[in-house]
N, C-alpha and C positions, 0 to 999 in steps of 0.2 A: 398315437402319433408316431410312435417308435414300430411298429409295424407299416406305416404308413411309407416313411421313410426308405426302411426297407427295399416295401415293394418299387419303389420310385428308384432304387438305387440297382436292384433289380432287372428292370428295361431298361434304362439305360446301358447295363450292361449286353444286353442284348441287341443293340442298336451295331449295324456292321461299320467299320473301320469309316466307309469311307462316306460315314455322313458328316466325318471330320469333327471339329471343338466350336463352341461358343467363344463368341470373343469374351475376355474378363481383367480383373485385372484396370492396373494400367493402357492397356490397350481399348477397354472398353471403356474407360473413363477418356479416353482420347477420344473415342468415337461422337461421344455427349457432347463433346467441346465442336464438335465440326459442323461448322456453316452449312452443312448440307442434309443435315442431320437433325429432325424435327419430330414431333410426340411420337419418340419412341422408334424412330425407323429413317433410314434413308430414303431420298426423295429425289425426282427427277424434273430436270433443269424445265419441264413442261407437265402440264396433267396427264397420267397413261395410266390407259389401260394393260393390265398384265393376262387375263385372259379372258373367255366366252364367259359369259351367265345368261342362267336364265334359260331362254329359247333358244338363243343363239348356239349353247353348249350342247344340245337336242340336234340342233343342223348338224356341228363339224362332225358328232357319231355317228352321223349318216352319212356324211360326204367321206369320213375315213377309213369308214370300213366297206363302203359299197367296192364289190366284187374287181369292177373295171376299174376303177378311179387306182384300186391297190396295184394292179399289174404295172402299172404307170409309174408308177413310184420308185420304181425301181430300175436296173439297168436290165435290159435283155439281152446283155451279151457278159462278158468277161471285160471287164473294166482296163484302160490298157497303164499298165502302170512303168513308169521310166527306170530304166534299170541304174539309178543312179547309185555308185562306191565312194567309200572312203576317198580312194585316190583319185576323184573327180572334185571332191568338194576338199581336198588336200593343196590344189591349184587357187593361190589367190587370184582373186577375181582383177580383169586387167583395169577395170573402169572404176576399181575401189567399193562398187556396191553390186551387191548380187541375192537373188533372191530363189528361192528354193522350195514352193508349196507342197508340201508331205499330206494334204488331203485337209478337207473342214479345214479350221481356224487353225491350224499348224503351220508353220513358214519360217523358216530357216533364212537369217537376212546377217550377209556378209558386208558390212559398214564401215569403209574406215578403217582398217585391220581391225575392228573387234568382230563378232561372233553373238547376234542376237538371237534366242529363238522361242517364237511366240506361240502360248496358248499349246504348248505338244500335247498331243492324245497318242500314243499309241497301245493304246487299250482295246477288247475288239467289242467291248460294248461301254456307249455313256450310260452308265446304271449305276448303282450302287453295288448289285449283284451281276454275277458270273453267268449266270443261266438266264435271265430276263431284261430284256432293254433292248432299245435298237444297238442292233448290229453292225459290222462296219460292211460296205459294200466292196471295198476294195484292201488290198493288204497294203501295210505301212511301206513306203518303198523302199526304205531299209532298214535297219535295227537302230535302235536311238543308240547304243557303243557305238555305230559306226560312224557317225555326225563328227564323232571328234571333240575334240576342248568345244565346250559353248560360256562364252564371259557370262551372259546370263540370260535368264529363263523369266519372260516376262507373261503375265499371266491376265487376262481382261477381266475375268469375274468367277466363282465359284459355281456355274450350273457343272455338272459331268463331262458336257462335250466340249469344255474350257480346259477343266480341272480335274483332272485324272489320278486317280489314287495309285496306279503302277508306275504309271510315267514318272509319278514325282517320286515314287519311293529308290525309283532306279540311280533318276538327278542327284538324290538327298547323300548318296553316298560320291559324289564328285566334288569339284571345290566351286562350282558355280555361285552367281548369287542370282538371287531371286528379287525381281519386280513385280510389286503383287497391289491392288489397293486395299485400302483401310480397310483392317478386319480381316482378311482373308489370312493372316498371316498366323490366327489361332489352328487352321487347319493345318498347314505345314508342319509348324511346329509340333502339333498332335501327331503328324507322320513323319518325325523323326530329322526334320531339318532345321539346324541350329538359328536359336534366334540372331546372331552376329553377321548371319549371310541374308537378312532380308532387308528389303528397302521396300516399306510398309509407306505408301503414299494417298493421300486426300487427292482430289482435283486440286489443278493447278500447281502441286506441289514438284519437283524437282530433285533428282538423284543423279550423280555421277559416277559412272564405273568405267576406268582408263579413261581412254580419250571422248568417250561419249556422254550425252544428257539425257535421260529418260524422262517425261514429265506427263505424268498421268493427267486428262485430258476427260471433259464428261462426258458420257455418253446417256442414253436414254432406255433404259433396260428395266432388269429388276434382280434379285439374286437368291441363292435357296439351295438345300440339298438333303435335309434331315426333313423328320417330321413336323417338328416345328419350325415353322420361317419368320425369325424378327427382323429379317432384313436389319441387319445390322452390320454386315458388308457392304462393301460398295463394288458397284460396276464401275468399267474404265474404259477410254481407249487410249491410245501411247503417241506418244509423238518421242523420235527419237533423230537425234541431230547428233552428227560427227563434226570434223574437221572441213569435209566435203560434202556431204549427202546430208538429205533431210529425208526420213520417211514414218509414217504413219499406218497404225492397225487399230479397224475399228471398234475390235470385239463385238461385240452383239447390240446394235442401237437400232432408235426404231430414227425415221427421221427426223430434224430437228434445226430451228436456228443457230443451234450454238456453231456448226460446224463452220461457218462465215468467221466467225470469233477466232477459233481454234486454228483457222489457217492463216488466219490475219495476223497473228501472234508468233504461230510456230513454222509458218511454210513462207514459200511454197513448197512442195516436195517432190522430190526426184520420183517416189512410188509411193503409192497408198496398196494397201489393204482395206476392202471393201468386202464388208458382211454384205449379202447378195440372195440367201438364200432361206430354209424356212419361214417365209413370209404366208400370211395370212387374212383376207379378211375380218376373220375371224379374232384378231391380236395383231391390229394396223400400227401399233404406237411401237414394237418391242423390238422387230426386226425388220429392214427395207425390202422392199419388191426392186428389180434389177433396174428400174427406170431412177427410184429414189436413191441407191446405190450411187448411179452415176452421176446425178446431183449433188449427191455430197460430198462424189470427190471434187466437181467442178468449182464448189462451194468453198472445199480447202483451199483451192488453187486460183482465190481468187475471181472467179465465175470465168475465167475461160481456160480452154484447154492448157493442158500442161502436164508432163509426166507422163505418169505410165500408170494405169488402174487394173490390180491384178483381184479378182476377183474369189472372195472365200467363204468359206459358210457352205459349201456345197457338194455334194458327188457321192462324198463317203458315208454318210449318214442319214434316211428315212426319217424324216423329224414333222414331217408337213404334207397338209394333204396334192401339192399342185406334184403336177409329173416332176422326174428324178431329171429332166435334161434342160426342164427349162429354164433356172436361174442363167444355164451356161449360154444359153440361144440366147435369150431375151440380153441378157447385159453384153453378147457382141452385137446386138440390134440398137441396142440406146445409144452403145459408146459412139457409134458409128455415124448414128445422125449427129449427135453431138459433136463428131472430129475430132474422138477423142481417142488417144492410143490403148489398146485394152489388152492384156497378156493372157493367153488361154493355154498355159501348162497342161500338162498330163501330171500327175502325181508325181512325183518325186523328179520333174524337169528342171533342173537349173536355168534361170537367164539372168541377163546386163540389164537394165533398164535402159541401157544409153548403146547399145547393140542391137542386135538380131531380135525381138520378141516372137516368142509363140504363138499363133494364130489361127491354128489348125482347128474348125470347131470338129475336134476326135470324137466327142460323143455319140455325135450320129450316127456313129457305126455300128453302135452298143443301146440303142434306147428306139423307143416307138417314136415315129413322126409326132412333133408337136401340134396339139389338135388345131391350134390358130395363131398366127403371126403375130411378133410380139406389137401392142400396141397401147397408149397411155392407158394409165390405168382410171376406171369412171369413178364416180363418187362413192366415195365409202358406203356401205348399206347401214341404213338407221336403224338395222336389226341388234346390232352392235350397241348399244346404251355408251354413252358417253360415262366414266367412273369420276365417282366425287375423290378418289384420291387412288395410290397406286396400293394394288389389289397384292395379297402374298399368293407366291405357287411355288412348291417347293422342287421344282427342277424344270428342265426343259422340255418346249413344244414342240 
């Protein structure tokens, strides 16, 4: 037994940094107590599927690795990235709310004089290691020092391209605090940031930092990053209210009725953040395709247009097999029928929500023609097995 022990004490030491900690403790007897929280693992507000089996799993290795499908995937040119400085984003914003997409789920959002910033990667691979994982396609548009004071650092869920083991280690030595959901806050703390600066939230639960309310909000996902996955963190998305401004980040969902709820409650919203991209047949439940995107901001918003829908989950990172340009097409195509207003930044472009938006679709400059116009999406394929419960995968698709 005492050899046993050992060897088990053994890999884990081998286990790299940034597969993070087990919730335990207090924190994990918290987790037991939450409504959301059911034999043994967190649950989503509908039945989902987390990934392929089976046959299905047979398909996407051949749809991901076939030759042409890969060139697609990626940009054909030089990504254009916005040469935004310190003393840009040192200019308060004149309309009190400003927003700032640094690539994927990364977005800088100027609130009310406070300083939110979501989901930062600036890491050049979501992996665990340095030599393997996808890539980034474009470079961060600027250095996370040069961002400036940020009040805090809110974070949707634990996969890699959320939760960055650099990014945070860099935060960990600033006076930020951290908005994180249930459980996630065993990682941080493993990586060196004090337990007094986190605000560790369930769905529905609520935080204040200055003048703002952060109130973690469900979303339909799943979470993971080590070899074992007890799904014993929870996914999130934010709703965050000022003085003036309401806005909203979806982190990683797949679609879902809650979002009617959610905006019924906390909107409407000056701007959403809308996950848009790695979408799948293949894992329909986990993240939206750009048409279910723009439903569910419609959906915050009360089901008709309103705001401003800026568009994330997309450009920087290779995660899915559809081409690399068309979350960006397809969701100026839904917004559009819909009338709905849609912000199409370049990386690191500043805008107002109640201003000038970005519009420009720049990608086209840099990616293959998309092979067909964006158009609804048909029925799910029955290749897909419906899951008797949510399946564990210990990182992202």
């Amino acid at each position: 037994m005492t050899g046993f022990r050992s060897l088990r004490s053994g890999l884990r030491a081998l286990q790299p940094a940034a597969f993070g900690a087990d919730p335990s403790g207090e924190r994990l007897a918290r987790i037991r107590r939450s409504p959301h929280f059911a034999d043994g693992a967190f649950v989503n507000p509908e039945g989902t599927r987390t990934r392929p089996s089976g046959g299905s799993a047979l398909e996407l290795a051949k749809v991901f690795f076939r030759k042409e499908a890969r060139v697609r995937r990626a940009p054909a040119g030089t990504v254009p990235v916005h040469p935004t400085t310190y003393a840009d984003l040192a200019k308060p914003p004149v309309s009190g709310l400003r927003l700032t997409w640094m690539g994927h789920s990364s977005v800088l959002a100027e609130i009310d004089g406070h300083r939110v910033l979501f989901d930062p990667v600036w890491g050049e691979r979501c992996s665990p290691f340095d030599f393997v994982g996808p890539k980034r396609l474009h470079p961060v548009p600027l250095p996370a020092a040069a961002l400036g004071p940020v009040d805090v650092v809110v974070i949707s869920h634990d996969h890699y391209d959320h939760l960055d083991l650099p990014t945070i280690k860099a935060l960990a030595g600033t006076d930020t605090v951290f908005a994180i959901p249930l459980g996630v806050g065993a990682h941080l703390e493993h990586w060196g940031v004090p337990s007094d600066r986190l605000r560790e939230l369930d769905w529905h639960e609520s935080t204040k930092v200055g003048g703002i309310t952060l109130t973690a909000t469900p979303a339909r996902h799943f979470c993971g990053r080590g070899l074992r996955n007890g799904q014993h963190t929870l996914w999130a998305s934010w709703s965050v209210a000022g003085d003036e401004h309401r806005i909203y980040h979806s982190g990683d969902t797949g679609y879902f009725e809650g979002f009617k709820g959610i905006g019924a409650e906390h909107g409407p919203f000056d701007a959403t953040m809308i996950q848009i991209g790695a979408y799948s047949e293949f894992w329909p439940d986990i993240h939206m395709t750009p048409e279910e995107g723009t439903r569910a901001h419609l959906d915050l918003q009360g089901g008709q247009p309103h705001g401003v829908l800026l568009p994330i989950h997309w450009a920087t990172f290779n995660l899915a097999p559809h081409p690399w340009a068309e979350p960006g097409e397809w969701t100026k195509d839904a917004a559009e029928e819909a009338g709905q207003a849609v912000a199409l930044p370049r990386p690191g472009e500043p805008f107002e929500p109640s201003g000038e938006i970005p519009v420009d679709p720049w990608w086209r400059a840099v990616s293959a023609p998309i092979a067909h116009p964006w158009r609804r999406p048909e029925a799910r394929p029955e290749s897909v097995p419906p899951a008797r419960r949510d399946l564990d995968l210990a990182g992202e698709r």
